[in-house]
C-alpha positions in Angstrom: -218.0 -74.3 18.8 -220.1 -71.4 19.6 -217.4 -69.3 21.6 -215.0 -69.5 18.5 -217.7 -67.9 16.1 -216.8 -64.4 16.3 -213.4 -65.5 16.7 -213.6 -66.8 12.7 -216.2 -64.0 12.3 -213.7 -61.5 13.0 -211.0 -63.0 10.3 -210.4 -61.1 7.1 -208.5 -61.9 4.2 -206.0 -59.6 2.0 -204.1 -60.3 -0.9 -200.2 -59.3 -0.9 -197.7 -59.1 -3.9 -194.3 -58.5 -2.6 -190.5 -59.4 -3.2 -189.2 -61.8 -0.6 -186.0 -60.5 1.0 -185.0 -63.2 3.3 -186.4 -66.8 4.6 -186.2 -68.1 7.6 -187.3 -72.0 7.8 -186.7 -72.3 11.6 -189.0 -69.4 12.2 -191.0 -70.2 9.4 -191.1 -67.1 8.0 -190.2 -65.0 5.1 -189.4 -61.4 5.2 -191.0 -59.8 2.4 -190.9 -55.9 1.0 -194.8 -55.5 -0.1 -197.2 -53.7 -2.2 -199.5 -51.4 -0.6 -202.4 -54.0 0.8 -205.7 -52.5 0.5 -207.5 -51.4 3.3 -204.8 -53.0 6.1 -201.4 -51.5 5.4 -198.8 -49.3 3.4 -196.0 -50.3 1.4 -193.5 -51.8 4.1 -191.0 -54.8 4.6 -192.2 -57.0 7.4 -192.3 -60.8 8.6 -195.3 -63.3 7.5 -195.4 -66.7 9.1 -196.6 -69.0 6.7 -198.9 -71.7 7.2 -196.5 -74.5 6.5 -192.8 -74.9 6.3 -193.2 -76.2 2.7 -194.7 -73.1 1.7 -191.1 -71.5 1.9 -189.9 -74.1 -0.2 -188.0 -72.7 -3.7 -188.3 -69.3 -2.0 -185.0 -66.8 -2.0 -184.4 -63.2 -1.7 -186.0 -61.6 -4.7 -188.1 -64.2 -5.8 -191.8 -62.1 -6.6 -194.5 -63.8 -4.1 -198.4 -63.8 -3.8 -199.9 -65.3 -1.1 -203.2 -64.8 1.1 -202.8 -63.2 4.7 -205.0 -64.9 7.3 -205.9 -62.3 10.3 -207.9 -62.6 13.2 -208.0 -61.1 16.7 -204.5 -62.8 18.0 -202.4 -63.9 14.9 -201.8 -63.7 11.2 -200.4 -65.9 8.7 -199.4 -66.5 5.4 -201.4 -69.0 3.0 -201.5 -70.4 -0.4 -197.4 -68.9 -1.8 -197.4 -68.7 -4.7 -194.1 -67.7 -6.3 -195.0 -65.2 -9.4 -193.1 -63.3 -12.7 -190.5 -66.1 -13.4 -190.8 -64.8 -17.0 -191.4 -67.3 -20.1 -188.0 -67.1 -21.0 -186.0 -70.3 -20.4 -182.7 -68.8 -18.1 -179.3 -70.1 -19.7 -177.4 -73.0 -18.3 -174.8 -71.1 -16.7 -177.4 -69.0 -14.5 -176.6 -68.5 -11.0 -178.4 -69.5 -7.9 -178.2 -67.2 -4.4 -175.0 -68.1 -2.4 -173.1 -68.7 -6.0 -169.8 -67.1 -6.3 -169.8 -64.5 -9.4 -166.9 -65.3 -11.8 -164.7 -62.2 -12.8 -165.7 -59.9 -15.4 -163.8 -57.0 -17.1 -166.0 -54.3 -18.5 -165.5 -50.9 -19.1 -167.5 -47.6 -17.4 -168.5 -43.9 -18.2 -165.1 -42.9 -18.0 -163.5 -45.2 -19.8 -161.8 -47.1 -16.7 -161.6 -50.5 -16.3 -163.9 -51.9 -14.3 -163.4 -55.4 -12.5 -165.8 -57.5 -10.2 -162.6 -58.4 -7.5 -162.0 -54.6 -7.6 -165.1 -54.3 -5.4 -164.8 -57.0 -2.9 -165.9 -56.1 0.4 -168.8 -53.6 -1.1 -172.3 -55.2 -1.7 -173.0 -54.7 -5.4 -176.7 -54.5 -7.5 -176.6 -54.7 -11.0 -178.9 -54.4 -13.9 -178.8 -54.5 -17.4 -180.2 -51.9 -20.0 -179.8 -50.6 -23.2 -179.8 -46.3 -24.0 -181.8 -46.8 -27.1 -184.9 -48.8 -25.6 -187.9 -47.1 -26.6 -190.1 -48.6 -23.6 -191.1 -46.1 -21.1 -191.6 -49.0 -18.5 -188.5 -51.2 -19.3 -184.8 -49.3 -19.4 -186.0 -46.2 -18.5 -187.9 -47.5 -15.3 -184.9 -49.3 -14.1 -182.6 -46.3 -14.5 -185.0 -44.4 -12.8 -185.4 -47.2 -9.9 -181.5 -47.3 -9.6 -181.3 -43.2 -9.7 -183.8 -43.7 -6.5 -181.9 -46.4 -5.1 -178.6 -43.9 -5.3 -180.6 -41.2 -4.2 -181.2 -43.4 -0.6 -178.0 -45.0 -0.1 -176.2 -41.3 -0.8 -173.9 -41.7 2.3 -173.2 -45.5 1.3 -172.3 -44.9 -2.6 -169.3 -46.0 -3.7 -168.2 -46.7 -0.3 -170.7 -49.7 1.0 -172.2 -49.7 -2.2 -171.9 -49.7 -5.9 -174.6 -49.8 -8.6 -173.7 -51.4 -11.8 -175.4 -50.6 -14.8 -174.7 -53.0 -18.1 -175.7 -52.6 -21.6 -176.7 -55.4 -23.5 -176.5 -53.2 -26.9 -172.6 -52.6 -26.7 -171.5 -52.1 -30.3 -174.0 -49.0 -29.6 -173.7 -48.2 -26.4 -170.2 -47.2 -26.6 -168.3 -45.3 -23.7 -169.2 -41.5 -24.8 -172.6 -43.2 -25.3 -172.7 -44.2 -21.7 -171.3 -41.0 -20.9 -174.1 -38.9 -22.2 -176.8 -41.7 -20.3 -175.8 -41.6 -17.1 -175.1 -37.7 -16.8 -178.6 -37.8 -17.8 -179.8 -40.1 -14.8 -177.2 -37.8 -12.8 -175.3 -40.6 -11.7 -172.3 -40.4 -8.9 -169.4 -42.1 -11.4 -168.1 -42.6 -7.6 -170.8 -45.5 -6.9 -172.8 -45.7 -10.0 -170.7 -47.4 -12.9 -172.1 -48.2 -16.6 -170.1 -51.0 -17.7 -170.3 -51.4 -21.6 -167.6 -54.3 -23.7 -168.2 -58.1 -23.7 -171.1 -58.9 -21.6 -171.8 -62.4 -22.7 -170.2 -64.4 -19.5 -171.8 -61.9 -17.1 -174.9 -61.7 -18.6 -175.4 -65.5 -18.2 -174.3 -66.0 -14.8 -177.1 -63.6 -13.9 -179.8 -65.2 -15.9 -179.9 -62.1 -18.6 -181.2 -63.0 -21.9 -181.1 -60.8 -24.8 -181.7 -60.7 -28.1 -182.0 -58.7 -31.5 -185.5 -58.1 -33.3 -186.2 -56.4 -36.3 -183.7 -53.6 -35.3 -184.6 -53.4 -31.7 -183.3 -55.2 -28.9 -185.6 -57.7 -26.4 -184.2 -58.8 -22.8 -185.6 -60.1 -19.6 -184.1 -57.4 -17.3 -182.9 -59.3 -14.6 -181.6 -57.4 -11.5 -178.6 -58.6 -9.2 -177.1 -58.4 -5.6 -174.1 -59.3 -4.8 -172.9 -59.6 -1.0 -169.5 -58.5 -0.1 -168.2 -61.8 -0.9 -168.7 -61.4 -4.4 -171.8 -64.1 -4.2 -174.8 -63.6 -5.7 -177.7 -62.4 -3.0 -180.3 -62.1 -4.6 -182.1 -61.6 -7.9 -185.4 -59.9 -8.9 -186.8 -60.7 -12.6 -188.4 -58.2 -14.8 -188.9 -54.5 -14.3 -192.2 -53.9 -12.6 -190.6 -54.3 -8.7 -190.8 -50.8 -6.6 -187.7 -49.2 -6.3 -188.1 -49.2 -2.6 -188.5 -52.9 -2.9 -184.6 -53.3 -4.5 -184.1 -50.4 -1.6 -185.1 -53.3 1.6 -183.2 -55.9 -0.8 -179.9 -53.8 -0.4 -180.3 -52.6 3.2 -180.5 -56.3 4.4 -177.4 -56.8 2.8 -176.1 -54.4 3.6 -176.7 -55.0 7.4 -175.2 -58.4 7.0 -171.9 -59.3 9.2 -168.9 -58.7 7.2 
């Protein structure tokens, strides 16, 4: 008993919050893109072996984690996963689970083109929803900006490997010269990075968007998408608060994926 004393001495704790971008259950590991930890690492994607197998249970890509990181002088390992920002807002019935294939949608973009989910089969896809008029600084605007990043990164990839969707859920507004105006001001690449306005309803559900009108604004949950080259849905991240290097790791992985 004494020899393992400053063994368990030497053991320190950190809390982590990151997006899980893939599990492995053989391993017994997820691959999560984290938060900064304090006083251990930097932002970074990187393996955790959790504690028990059951602790990856109801885990996929995207799902938001917290979990305690166990480290001594020869191992780490995950404990206590908890699977965070689910929202409050029930998802509707036609919602989408990872490895589900993506029903067709017709939309139109910036441009005025039609715009058609089977036109981009063989390209892995990310798409969020926004509307131009939302007044939150850390809502519409922070996902434009995350996607503008995400663009930014995949430069050589866009619209080849890659294309970034953009849907409004305001479309009697957010017409096509609307759109126009929006994404010249996020100096989007019409190439890679489409904003799709028309009838959103059917896509919207399949990817667990909910949206609704209040008082003359417009509420939504702000789910984020990926879809594999396949045209099946990847992975999905809720809410706005993620790191836009976090959707970065998200895309690369799937990116990397056999065709």
């Amino acid at each position: 008993m004494l020899a393992l004393l400053p063994v368990l001495l030497a053991a320190k704790t950190f809390a982590v919050d990151g997006i899980v971008v893939a599990v492995d259950r053989g391993a017994r590991t997820m691959l999560v893109s984290h938060r900064p930890i304090p006083k251990y690492m930097p932002a970074m994607m990187m393996p955790f072996r959790v504690e028990s197998a059951a602790d990856l249970d109801g885990l996929h890509p995207g799902a938001r984690v917290r979990f305690s990181l166990v480290v001594d002088r020869t191992h780490a390992v995950a404990r206590r996963v908890v699977k965070t920002a689910e929202g409050e807002i029930a998802p509707p019935p036609e919602k989408l689970r990872p490895g589900d294939a993506v029903a067709d949608f017709e939309l139109r973009d910036q441009a005025g083109r039609t715009v058609r989910l089977g036109d981009l089969r063989g390209k892995v896809v990310a798409i969020d929803f926004i509307y131009t008029r939302c007044p939150l600084p850390d809502v519409c605007p922070r996902l434009s900006a995350n996607f503008a990043t995400v663009a930014r990164r995949f430069r050589e990839r866009l619209g080849r490997d890659l294309m970034l969707l953009t849907v409004t859920v305001d479309p009697e507004y957010d017409t096509v010269p609307v759109l126009a105006e929006y994404a010249r001001r996020w100096g989007a690449d019409g190439r890679g990075w489409l904003f799709l306005t028309g009838d959103v309803r059917g896509l919207a559900a399949q990817l667990g968007e909910v949206y609704w009108a209040d008082e003359g604004s417009i509420g939504h949950n702000s789910m984020t998408s990926i879809l594999g080259r396949d045209g099946r849905l990847a992975a999905a991240v809720d809410g706005s608060t993620w790191r836009a290097d976090q959707l970065a790791n998200l895309i690369a992985h799937e990116l990397e994926e056999v065709r």
